[in-house]
VOPANU-567623 format. One record per residue (C-alpha): x negated, y, z; residue in one letter. Coordinates in nm, 2 decimals. Each point is the difference from the previous one (the first is absolute). Layout:
R       c1       c2       c3   type
R        X        Y        Z      A
...
END
This chain:
R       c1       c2       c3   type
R    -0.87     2.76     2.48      X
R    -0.31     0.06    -0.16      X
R     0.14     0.09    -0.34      X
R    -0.01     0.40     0.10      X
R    -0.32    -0.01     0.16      X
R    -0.13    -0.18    -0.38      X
R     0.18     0.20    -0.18      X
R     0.24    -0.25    -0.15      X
R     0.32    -0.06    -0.16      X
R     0.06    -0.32     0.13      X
R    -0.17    -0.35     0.18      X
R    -0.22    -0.06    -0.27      X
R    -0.05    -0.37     0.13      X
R     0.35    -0.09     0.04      X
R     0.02    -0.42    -0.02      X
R     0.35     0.08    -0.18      X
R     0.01    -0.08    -0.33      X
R     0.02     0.37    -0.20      X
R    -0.03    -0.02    -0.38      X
R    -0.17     0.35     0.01      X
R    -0.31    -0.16     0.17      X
R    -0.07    -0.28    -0.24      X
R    -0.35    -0.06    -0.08      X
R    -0.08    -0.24    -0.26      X
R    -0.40    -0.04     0.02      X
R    -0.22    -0.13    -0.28      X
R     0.11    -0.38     0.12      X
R     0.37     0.04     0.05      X
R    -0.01     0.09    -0.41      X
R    -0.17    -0.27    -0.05      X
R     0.21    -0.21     0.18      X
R     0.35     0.21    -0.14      X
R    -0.14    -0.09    -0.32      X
R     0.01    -0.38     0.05      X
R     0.27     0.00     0.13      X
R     0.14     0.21    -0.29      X
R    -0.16    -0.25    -0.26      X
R     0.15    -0.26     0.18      X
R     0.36     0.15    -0.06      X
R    -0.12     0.10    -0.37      X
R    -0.05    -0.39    -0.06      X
R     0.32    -0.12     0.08      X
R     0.11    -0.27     0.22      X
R    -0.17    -0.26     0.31      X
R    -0.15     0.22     0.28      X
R    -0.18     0.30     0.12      X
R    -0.21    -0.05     0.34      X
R    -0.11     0.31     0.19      X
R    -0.20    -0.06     0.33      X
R    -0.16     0.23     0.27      X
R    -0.04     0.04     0.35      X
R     0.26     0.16     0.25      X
R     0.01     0.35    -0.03      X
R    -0.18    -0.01    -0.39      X
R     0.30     0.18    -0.17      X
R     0.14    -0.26    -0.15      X
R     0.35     0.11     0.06      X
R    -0.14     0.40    -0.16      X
R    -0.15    -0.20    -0.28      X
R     0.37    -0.17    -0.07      X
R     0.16     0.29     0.00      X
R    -0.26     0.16    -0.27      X
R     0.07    -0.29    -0.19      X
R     0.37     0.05     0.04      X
R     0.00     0.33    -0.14      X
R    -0.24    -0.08    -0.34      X
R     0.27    -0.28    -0.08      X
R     0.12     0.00    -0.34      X
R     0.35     0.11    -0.02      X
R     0.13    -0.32    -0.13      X
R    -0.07    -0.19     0.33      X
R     0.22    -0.11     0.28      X
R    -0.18    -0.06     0.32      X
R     0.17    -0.19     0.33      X
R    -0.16     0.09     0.31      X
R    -0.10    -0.29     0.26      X
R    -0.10     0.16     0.36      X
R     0.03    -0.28     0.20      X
R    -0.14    -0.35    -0.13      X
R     0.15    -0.16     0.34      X
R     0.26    -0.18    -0.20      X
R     0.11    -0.31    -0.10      X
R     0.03    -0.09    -0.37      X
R     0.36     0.08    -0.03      X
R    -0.07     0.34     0.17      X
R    -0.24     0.09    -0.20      X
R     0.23    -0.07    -0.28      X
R     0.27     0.19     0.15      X
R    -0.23     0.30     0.05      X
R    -0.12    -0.03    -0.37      X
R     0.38     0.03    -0.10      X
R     0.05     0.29     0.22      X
R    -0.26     0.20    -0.15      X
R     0.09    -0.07    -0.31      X
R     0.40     0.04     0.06      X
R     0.06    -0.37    -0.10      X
R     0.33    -0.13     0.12      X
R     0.03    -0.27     0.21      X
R     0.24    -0.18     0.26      X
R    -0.12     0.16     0.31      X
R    -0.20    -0.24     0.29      X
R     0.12    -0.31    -0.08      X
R    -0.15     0.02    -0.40      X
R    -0.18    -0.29    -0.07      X
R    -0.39    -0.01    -0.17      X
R     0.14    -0.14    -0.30      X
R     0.25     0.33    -0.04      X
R    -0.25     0.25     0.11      X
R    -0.23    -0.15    -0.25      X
R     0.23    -0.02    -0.32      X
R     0.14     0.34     0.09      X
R    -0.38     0.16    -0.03      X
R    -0.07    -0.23    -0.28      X
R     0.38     0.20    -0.18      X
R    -0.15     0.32     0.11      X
R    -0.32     0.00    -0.14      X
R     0.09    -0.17    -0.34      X
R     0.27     0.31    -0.03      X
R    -0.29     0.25     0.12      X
R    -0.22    -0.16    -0.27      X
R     0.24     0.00    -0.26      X
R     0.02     0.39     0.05      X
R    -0.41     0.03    -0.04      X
R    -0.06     0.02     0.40      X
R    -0.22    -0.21     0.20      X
R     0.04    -0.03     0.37      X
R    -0.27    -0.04     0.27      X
R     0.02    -0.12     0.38      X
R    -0.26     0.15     0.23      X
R    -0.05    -0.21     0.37      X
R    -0.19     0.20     0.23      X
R    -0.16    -0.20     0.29      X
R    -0.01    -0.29    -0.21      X
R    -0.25    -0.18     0.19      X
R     0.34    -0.06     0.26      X
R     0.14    -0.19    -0.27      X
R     0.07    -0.39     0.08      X
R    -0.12    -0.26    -0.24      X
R     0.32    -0.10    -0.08      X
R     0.13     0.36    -0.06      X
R    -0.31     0.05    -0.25      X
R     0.02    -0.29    -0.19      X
R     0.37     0.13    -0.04      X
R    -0.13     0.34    -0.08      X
R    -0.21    -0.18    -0.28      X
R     0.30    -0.19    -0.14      X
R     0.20     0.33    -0.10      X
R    -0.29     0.05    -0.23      X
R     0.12    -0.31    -0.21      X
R     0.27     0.22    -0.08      X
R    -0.09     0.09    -0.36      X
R     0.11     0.05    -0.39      X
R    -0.19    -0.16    -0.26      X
R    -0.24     0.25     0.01      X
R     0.05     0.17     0.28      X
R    -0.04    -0.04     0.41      X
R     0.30     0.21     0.13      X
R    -0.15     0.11     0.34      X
R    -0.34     0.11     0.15      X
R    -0.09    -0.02     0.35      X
R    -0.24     0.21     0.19      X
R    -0.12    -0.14     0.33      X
R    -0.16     0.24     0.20      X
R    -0.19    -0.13     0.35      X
R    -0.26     0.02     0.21      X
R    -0.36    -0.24    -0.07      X
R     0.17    -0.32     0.10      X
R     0.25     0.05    -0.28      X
R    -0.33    -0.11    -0.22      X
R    -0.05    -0.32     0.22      X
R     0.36    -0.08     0.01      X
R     0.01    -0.02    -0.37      X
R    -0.37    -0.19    -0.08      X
R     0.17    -0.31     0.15      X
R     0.02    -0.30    -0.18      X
R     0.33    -0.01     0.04      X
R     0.11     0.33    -0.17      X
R    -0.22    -0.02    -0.28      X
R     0.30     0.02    -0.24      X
R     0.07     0.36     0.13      X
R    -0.41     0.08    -0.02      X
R     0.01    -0.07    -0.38      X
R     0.28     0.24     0.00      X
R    -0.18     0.34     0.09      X
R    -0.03     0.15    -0.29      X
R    -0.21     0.29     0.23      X
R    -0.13     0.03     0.37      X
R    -0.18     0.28     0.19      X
R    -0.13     0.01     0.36      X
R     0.00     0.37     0.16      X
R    -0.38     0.04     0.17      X
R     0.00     0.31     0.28      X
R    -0.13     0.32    -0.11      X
R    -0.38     0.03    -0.06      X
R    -0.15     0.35     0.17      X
R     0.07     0.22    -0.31      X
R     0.33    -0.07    -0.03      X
R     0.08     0.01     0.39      X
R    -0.13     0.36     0.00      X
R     0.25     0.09    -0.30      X
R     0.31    -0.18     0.15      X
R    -0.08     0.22     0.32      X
R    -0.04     0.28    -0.19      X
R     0.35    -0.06    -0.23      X
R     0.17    -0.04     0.35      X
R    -0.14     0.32     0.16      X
R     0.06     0.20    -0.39      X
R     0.36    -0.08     0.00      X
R     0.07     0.14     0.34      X
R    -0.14     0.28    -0.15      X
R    -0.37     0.03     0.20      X
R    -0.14     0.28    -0.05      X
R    -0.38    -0.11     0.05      X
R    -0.21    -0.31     0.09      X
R     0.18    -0.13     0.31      X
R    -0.25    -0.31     0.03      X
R    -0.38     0.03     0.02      X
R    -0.21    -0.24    -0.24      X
R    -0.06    -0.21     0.29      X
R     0.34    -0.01     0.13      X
R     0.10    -0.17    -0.32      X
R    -0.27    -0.24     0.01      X
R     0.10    -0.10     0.32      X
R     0.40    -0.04    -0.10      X
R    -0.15    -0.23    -0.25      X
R    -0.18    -0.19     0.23      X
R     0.23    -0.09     0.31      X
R     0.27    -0.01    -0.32      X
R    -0.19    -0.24    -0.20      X
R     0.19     0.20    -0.32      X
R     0.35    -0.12     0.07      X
R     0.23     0.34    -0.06      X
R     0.21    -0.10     0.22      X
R    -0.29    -0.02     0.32      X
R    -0.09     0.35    -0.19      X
R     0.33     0.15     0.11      X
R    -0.02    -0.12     0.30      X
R    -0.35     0.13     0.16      X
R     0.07     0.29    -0.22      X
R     0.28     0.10     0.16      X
R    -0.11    -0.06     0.38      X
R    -0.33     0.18    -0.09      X
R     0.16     0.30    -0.12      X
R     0.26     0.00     0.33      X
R    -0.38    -0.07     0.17      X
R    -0.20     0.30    -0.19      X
R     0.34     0.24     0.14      X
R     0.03    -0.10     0.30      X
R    -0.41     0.11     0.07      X
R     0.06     0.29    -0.21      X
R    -0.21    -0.05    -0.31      X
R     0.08     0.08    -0.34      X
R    -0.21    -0.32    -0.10      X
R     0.05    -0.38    -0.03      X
R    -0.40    -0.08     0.11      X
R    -0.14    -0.35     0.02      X
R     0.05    -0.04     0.36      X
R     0.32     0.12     0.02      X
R     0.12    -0.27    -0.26      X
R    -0.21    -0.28     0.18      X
R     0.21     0.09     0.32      X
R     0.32     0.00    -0.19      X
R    -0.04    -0.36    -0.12      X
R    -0.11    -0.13     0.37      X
R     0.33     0.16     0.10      X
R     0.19    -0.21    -0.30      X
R    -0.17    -0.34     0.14      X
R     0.33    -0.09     0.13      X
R     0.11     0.02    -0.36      X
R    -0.27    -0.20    -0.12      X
R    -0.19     0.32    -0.10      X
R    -0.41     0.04     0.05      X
R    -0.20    -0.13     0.30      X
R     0.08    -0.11     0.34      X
R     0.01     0.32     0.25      X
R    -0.35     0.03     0.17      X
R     0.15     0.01     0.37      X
R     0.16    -0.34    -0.04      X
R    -0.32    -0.18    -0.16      X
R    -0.15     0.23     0.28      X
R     0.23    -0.15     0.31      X
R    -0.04    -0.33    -0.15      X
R    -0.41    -0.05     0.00      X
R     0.00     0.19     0.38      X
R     0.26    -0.26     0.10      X
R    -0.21    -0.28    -0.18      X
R    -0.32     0.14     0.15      X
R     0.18     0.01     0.37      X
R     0.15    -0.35    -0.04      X
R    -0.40    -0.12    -0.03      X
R    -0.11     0.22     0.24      X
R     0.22    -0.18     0.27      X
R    -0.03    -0.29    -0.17      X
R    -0.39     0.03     0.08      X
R     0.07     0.15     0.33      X
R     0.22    -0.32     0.13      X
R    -0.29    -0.21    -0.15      X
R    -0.28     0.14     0.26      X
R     0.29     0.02     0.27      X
R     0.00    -0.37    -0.05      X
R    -0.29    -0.08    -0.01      X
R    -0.15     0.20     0.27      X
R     0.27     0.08     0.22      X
R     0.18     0.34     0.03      X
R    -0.19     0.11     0.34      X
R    -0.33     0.02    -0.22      X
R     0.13     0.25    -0.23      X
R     0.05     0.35     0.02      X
R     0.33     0.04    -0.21      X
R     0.16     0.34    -0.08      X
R     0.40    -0.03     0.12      X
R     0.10     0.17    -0.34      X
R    -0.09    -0.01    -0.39      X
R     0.00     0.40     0.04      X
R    -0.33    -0.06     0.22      X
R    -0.16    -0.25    -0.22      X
R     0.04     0.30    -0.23      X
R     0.27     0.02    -0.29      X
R    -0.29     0.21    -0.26      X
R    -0.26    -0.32     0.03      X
R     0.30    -0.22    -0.11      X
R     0.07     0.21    -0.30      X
R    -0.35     0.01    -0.12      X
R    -0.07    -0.37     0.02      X
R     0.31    -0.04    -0.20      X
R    -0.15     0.07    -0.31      X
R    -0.23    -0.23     0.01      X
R     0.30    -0.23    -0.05      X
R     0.09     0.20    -0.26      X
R    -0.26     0.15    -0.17      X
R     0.17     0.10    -0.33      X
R     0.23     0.24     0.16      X
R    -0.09     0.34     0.05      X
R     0.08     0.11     0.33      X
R     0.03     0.34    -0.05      X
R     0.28    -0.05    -0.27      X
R     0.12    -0.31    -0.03      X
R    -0.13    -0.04    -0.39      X
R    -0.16    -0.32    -0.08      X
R    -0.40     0.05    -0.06      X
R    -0.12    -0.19    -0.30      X
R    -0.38    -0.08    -0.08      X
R    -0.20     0.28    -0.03      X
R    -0.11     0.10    -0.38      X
R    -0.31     0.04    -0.12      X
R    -0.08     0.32    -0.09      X
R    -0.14    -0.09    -0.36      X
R     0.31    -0.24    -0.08      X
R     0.37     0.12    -0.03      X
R     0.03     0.26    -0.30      X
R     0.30     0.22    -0.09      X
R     0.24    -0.11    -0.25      X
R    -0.13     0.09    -0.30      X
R    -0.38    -0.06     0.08      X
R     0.12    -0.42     0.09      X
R     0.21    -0.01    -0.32      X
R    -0.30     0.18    -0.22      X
R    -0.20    -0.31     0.15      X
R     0.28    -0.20    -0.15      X
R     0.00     0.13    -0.33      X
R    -0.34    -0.02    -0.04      X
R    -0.02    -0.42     0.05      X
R     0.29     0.02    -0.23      X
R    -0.23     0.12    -0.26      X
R     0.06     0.38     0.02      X
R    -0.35     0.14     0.03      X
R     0.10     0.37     0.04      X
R     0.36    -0.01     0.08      X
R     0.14     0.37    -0.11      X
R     0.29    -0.04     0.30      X
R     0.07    -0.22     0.24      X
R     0.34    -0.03    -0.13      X
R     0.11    -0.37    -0.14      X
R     0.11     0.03    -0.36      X
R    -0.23     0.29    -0.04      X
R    -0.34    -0.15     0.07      X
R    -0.18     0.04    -0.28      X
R    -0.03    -0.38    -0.21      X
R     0.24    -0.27     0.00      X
R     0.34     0.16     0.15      X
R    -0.07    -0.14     0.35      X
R     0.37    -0.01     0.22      X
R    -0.02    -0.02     0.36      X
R     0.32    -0.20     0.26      X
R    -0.01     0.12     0.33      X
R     0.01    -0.33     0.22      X
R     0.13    -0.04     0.33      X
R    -0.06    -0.38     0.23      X
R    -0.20    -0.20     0.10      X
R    -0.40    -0.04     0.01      X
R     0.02    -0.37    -0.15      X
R     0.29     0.06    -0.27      X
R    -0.26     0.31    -0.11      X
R    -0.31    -0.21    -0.08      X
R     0.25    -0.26    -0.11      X
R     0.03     0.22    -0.25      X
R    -0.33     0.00    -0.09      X
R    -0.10     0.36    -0.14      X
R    -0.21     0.29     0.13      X
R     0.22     0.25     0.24      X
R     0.00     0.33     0.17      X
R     0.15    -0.05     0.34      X
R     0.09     0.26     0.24      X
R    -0.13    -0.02     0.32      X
R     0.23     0.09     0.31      X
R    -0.27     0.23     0.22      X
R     0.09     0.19     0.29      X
R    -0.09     0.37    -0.22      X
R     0.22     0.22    -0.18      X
R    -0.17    -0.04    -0.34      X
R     0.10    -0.36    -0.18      X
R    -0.30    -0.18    -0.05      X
R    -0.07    -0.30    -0.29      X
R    -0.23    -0.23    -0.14      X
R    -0.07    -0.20    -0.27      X
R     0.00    -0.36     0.02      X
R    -0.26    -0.16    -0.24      X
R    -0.04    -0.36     0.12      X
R     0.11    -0.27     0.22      X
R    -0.24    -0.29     0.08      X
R     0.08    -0.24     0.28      X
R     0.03     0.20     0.36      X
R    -0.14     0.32    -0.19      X
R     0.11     0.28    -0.21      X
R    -0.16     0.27    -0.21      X
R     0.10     0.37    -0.02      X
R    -0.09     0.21    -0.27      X
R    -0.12     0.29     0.09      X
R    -0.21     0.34    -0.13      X
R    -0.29    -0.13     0.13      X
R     0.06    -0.36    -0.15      X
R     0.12    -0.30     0.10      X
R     0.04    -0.05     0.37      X
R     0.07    -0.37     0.20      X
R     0.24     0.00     0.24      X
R     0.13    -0.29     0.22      X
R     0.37    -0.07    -0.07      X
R     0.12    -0.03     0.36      X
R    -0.12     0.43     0.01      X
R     0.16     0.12    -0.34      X
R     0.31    -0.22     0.07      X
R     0.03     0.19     0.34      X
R    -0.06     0.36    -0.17      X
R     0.29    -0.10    -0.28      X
R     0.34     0.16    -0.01      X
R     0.15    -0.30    -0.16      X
R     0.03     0.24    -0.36      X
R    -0.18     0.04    -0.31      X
R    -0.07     0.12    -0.36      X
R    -0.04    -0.24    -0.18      X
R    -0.13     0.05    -0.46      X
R     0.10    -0.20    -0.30      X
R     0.02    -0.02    -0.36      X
R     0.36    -0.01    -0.12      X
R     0.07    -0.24    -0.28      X
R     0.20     0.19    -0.18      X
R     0.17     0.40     0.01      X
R     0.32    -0.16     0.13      X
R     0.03     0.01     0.37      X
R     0.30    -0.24     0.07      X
R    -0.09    -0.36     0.11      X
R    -0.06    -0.26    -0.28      X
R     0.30    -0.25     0.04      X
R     0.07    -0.33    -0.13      X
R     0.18    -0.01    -0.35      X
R    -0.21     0.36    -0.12      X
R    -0.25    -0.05    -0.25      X
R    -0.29     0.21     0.01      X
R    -0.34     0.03    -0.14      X
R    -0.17    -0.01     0.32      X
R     0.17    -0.32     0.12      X
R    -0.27    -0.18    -0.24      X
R    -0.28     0.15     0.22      X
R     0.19    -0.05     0.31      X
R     0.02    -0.41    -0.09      X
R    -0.38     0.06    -0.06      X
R    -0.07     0.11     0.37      X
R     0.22    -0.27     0.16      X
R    -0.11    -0.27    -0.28      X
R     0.34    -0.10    -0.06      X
R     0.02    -0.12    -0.34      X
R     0.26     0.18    -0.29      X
R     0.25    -0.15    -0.18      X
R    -0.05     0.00    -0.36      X
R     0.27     0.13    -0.11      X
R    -0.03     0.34     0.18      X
R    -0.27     0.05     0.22      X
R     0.12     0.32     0.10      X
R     0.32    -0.11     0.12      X
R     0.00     0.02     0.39      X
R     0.14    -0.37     0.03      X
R     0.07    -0.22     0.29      X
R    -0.32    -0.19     0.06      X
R    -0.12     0.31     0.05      X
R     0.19     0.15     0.22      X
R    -0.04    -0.35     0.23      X
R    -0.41     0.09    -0.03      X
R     0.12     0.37     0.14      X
R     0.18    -0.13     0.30      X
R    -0.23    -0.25     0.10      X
R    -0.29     0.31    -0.07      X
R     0.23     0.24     0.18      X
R     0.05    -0.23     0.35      X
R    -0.40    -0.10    -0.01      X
R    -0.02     0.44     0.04      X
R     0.27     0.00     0.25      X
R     0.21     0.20    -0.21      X
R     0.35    -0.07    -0.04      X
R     0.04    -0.33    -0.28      X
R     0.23     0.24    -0.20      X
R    -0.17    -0.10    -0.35      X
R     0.01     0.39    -0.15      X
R    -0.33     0.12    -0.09      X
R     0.01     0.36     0.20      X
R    -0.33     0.16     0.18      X
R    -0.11    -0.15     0.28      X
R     0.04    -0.33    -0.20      X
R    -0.23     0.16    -0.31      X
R    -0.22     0.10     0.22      X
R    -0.03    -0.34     0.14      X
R    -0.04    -0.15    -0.36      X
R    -0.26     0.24    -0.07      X
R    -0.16    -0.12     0.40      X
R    -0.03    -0.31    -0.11      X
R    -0.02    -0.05    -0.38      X
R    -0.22    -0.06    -0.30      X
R    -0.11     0.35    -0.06      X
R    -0.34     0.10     0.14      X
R     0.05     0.37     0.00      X
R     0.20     0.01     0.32      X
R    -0.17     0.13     0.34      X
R     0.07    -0.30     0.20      X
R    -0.01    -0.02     0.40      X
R    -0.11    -0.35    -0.07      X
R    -0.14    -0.09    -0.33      X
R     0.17    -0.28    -0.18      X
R    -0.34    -0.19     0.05      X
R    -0.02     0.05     0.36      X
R     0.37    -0.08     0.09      X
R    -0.07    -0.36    -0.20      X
R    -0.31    -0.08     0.26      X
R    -0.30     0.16    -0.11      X
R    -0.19     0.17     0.30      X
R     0.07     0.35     0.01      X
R    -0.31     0.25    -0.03      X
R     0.10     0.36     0.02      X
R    -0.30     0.26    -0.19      X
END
């Protein structure tokens, strides 16, 4: 294969699990720490989410490994069980003894319950990770939250990771299961990979199988992160078929076009675009069917004696089709298939650092040092990469750098300064620029940077039960009112004011303080500091005038 002709020990973008090729970026510590804390507290459950393909399984087996040696962990592959077989697997993980098939609930459930008062007794604690948990049955979960009634006086004697895909998250914000939601003592939802940390993944692949050089151009990885959308295991796949690609025409590089083919060939997997010669064969046919359509018409209506009519498309002439095609189509290139977005204006998309300088400056920073979050200059600015949609960004209600998704090889940005009915404005070096919404919306990749103002050094979510200095300004922001006793104290009337906060964003109604719902707070609370896309007076009716 094209291992020799690279150079390379082995397929670098195998879709088999190897323990040599994890990768934990910046977000899967984030999230192994959660899930860590989780374990540290003791008890109720742990909830990790993420797409297909997010490495949720890599990011279990991490978290395997970094257990402390004092715990016992059962193993559950296969959530397509009843209540009694989930029991039964529990025991078999666990070597519990029981009486074979015919074991009733009751015996499966004592026998655990012996086990893990024994297992205590000797200073270990046991934990039950359920992968695919969003397969679970009602029933079978609300049994799954029973076992964690068994308990000491001061002690829950099992912990339960559920790892799933989104719904998992829906699943459990019912009504219905909101015993088992005040039970997650910590959750974390994997995002896909932003740009930076798709190129290192790609590179960590390609170093292990012992690359000698760049085998990807700049571009190339660009492009793997866009038909991938930063899911590693998309990555592998369009990484792989464009390396088999790049050998078969005999080039030593992965370039841009070489991966955008690749992931047209993958379409079958559900991998990049449509290929261009079935959207082709589809608007000629479309184009034809009128085209006789018509023809019949006059035939009709005039009679076929009065018309001169060719006995054969080929006549009519195949090339005259094709061209009038794309005016059925006219964001399709036809020389490449690639969809052709609005054009920019020259003066308006920036590079990366130019937008977010823009950004920094309405933050305050008059002479930002570096374009860096954290580093620019006053006030310890942070910055969350964001990735949805256009109304669950201005929802949000904060000045942005979005990335624009333009046919060129350089990325391209700009900074969002305002939102005002069917209009926007951009930041840019020659001021501020209007724009109508329908254009920048069109120009948008769907991701962006987004600044904020931490509350405090710690970077784990605020949770119900903590008490924390900040939670006092917090109340402020949401004018919730403080308890007298402790107005610190993250308490429940507050964390009923977060959820119904959290569901007016669109965010998930987890009622944990974590980023995007700070940045929200800050969006639309008391402080008058914050570089709004819609002031606070403006979004409560006041006409909006721009300056």
């Amino acid at each position: 294969m094209y291992t020799q002709h690279f150079q390379l020990s082995e397929l670098p973008f195998s879709i088999a699990p190897n323990p040599r090729y994890l990768f934990l970026s910046p977000q899967h510590r984030e999230a192994l720490a959660h899930l860590l804390y989780g374990i540290g507290v003791g008890g109720g459950f742990v909830v990790l989410t993420g797409e297909v393909g997010m490495g949720k399984t890599t990011l279990c087996r991490a978290l395997i490994d970094q257990l402390p040696d004092d715990v016992d962990i059962a193993l559950v592959f296969n959530p397509r069980l009843n209540s009694r077989e989930l029991l039964a697997s529990i025991c078999d993980e666990l070597s519990i003894p029981y009486s074979g098939p015919k074991a009733s609930l009751k015996s499966l459930i004592d026998g655990l319950n012996r086990h893990l008062l024994e297992t205590h007794a000797k200073g270990r604690r046991v934990l039950v990770l359920i992968d695919e948990a969003q397969n679970l049955r009602f029933d079978v979960l609300e049994q799954v939250r029973l076992l964690t009634n068994l308990e000491t006086n001061q002690h829950k004697l099992l912990q339960i990771i559920l790892v799933g895909q989104p719904e998992l998250n829906e699943i459990l914000d019912r009504p219905n299961l909101r015993q088992l939601a005040q039970r997650i003592t910590a959750r974390y939802h994997l995002e896909p990979l932003n740009l930076g940390a798709t190129r290192e993944y790609i590179r960590h692949r390609l170093k292990v199988a012992d690359a000698r050089n760049e085998i990807f151009t700049p571009a190339g990885m660009r492009e793997i992160y866009r038909r991938s959308g930063g899911i590693p295991r998309l990555v592998n796949l369009i990484g792989d078929r464009a390396l088999l690609g790049s050998y078969t025409l005999g080039k030593k590089e992965v370039d841009r076009g070489i991966v955008r083919r690749a992931a047209i060939e993958l379409h079958g997997s559900g991998v990049g675009a449509k290929p261009f010669i079935s959207q082709r064969i589809q608007r000629i046919g479309l184009v034809a069917l009128l085209f006789l359509g018509g023809l019949g018409w006059l035939v009709f209506k005039q009679g076929i004696r009065g018309l001169d009519i060719p006995l054969s498309l080929s006549e009519v002439g195949l090339t005259q089709l094709v061209d009038s095609s794309a005016a059925l189509n006219p964001t399709t290139n036809g020389s490449s298939g690639a969809i052709v977005r609005p054009p920019l204006p020259p003066d308006l998309a920036e590079s990366k650092d130019e937008a977010l300088k823009h950004l920094f400056e309405l933050w305050g920073v008059a002479h930002p040092e570096t374009t860096q979050c954290g580093k620019a200059g006053r006030g310890d600015l942070r910055c969350q990469n964001f990735r949805g949609s256009w109304d669950s960004l201005v929802r949000l209600n904060v000045i942005a750098v979005l990335e624009l998704e333009a046919d060129e090889v350089a990325e391209r940005f700009v900074c969002l300064e305002r939102v005002a009915g069917e209009q926007v404005w951009i930041r840019t070096s020659r001021g501020s620029r209007p724009m109508s919404m329908d254009q920048i919306k069109g120009l948008w990749s769907g991701r962006a940077i987004l600044a904020y103002r931490p509350l405090s050094t710690d970077k784990r979510a605020l949770r119900p039960g903590v008490s924390d200095p900040v939670i006092r300004e917090i109340r402020q922001q949401l004018g919730v009112s403080a308890p007298v006793s402790d107005p610190t104290r993250f308490d429940d009337n507050l964390r009923s004011r977060v959820q119904d906060f959290q569901r007016q964003l669109g965010l998930r109604p987890d009622g944990l303080i974590g980023t995007l719902t700070l940045i929200g707070i800050e969006g639309h609370g008391q402080r008058s500091d914050i570089p709004r896309l819609v002031p606070l007076s403006d979004s409560e009716g006041h006409d909006v005038h721009h300056p």
